[in-house]
N, C-alpha and C positions, 0 to 999 in steps of 0.2 A: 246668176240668172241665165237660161239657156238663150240661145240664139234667135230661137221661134216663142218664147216664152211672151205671154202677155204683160204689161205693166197693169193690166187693169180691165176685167170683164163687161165693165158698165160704161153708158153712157149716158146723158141725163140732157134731155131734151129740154129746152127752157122755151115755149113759142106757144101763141096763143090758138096758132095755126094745126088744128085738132089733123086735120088732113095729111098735112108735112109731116107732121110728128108720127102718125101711122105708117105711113109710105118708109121714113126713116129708120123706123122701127124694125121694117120685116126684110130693110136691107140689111141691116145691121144682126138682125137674128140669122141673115142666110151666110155670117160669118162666125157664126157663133159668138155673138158681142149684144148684151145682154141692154137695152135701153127702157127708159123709164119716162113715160110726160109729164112735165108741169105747166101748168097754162098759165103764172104768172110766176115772177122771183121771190114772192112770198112762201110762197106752197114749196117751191125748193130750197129756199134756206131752212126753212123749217123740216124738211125731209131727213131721212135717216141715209139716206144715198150722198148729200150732202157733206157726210163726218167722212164717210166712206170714198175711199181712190176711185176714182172714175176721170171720167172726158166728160167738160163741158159743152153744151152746141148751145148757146144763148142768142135770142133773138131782141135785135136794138129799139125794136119798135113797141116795146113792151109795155102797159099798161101799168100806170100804180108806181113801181121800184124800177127807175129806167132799167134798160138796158145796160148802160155805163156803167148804173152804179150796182149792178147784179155781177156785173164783172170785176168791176174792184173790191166787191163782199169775197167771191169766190176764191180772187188771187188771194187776200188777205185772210182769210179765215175757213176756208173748204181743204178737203183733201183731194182736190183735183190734181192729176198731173199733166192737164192741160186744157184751157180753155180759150174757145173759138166764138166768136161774136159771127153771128147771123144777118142778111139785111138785103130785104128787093132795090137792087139798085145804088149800092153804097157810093156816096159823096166821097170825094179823099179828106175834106175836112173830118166827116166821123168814122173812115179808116183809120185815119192818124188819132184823133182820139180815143180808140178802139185797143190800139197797139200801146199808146200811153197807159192805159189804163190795164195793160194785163194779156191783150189776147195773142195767141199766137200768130191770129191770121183772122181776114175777115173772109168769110164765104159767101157769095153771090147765091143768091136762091134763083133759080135751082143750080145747086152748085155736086160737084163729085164728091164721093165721100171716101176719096184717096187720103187729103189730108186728115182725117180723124182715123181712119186705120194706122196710117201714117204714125199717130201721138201714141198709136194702142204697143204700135208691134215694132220693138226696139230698130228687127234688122229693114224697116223699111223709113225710119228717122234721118238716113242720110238725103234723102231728096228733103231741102229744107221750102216747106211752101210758106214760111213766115220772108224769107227771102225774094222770094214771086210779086209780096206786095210792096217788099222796100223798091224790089224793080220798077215796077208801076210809078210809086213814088219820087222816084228820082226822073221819070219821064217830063215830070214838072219842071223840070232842074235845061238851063239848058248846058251846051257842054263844059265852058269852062265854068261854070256854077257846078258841074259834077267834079269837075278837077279842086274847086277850092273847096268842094265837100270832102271829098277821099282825103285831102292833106289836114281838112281839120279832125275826122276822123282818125286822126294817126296820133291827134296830139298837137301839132304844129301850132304854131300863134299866128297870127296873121301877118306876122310880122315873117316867120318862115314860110309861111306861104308864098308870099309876093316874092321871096329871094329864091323859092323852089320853083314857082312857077313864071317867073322872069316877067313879072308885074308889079306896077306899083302897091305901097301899102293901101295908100284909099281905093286903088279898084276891086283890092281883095274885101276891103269894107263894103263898098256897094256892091259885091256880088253875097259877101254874107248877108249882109240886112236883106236880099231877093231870097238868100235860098231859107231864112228862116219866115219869111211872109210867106212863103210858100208852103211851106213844111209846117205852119202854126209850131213854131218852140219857140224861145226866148231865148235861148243860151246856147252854146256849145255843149253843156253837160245834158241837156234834154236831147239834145242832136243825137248823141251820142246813146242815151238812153234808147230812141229810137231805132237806131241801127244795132244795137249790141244787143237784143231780144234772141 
């Protein structure tokens, strides 16, 4: 594949928002990237665009087949290669559900449409924006909750943690039990899930 090479001409608007979806459209056409509207997740899984490589733009406030679960159809059974959850105003609770559930990133409406060029055109993939929102995410975190996040992210137990970061074992306990009330996981393997996207 060439360097300037597309992964994929299409993009498949999922929003009920007939406006958005237009305006998206004829940005998208002024790069030669071909977009198509569905007004709910019904109309696009049943689409032929659907079977087909494209960019997902899904919006979370969907009517009928949430949002969530338009996203988790898509990761599991579309030929997307890559799909972005939409939302006026995202909560970090349904970012975080957003990223669990498949999306590369969430986009604030009215949001740039860097990161979906970004998914299209390989040589512009190194600016990673699914990274932008783990940023965000760990804003919650305060610092040494970031510290016993990166060591559990490495692998560590909490038992190396506390010996790497010259803390007891229980404060590394009560700072995991904050950073995953924070972050809604349950586990280190979800933690991990989250950050490894």
């Amino acid at each position: 594949m060439g360097e300037n090479e597309l992964l994929t001409e299409w993009v498949a608007i999922v929003d009920e928002d007939k406006d958005l979806a237009n305006l998206l459209h004829d940005l998208l056409f002024s790069f030669s990237i071909h977009a198509q509207h569905f007004s709910d997740g019904k109309q696009y899984i049943e689409s032929d665009l659907f079977k087909a490589r494209h960019v997902a733009l899904i919006d979370l406030s969907l009517s009928g087949i949430s949002g969530l679960d338009v996203i988790r159809l898509t990761i599991e059974k579309s030929s997307a290669v890559a799909v972005f959850a939409m939302a006026l105003n995202p909560t970090i609770s349904l970012a975080v559900k957003s990223i669990k559930a498949g999306a590369a990133d969430v986009l604030e409406k009215p949001f740039s449409i860097e990161p979906v060029l970004s998914a299209i055109q390989p040589k512009a993939r190194d600016a990673s924006f699914a990274n932008i929102l783990k940023a965000d995410l760990t804003k919650l975190l305060t610092n040494r909750e970031k510290g016993v996040l990166n060591e559990l992210l490495r692998g560590a137990t909490s038992k190396q943690v506390a010996r790497t970061l010259k803390i007891s074992h229980r404060t590394v306990e009560v700072h995991r039990r904050h950073i995953f009330k924070k972050l809604e996981v349950s586990s280190v393997a979800e933690l991990i899930l989250l950050f490894r996207r």
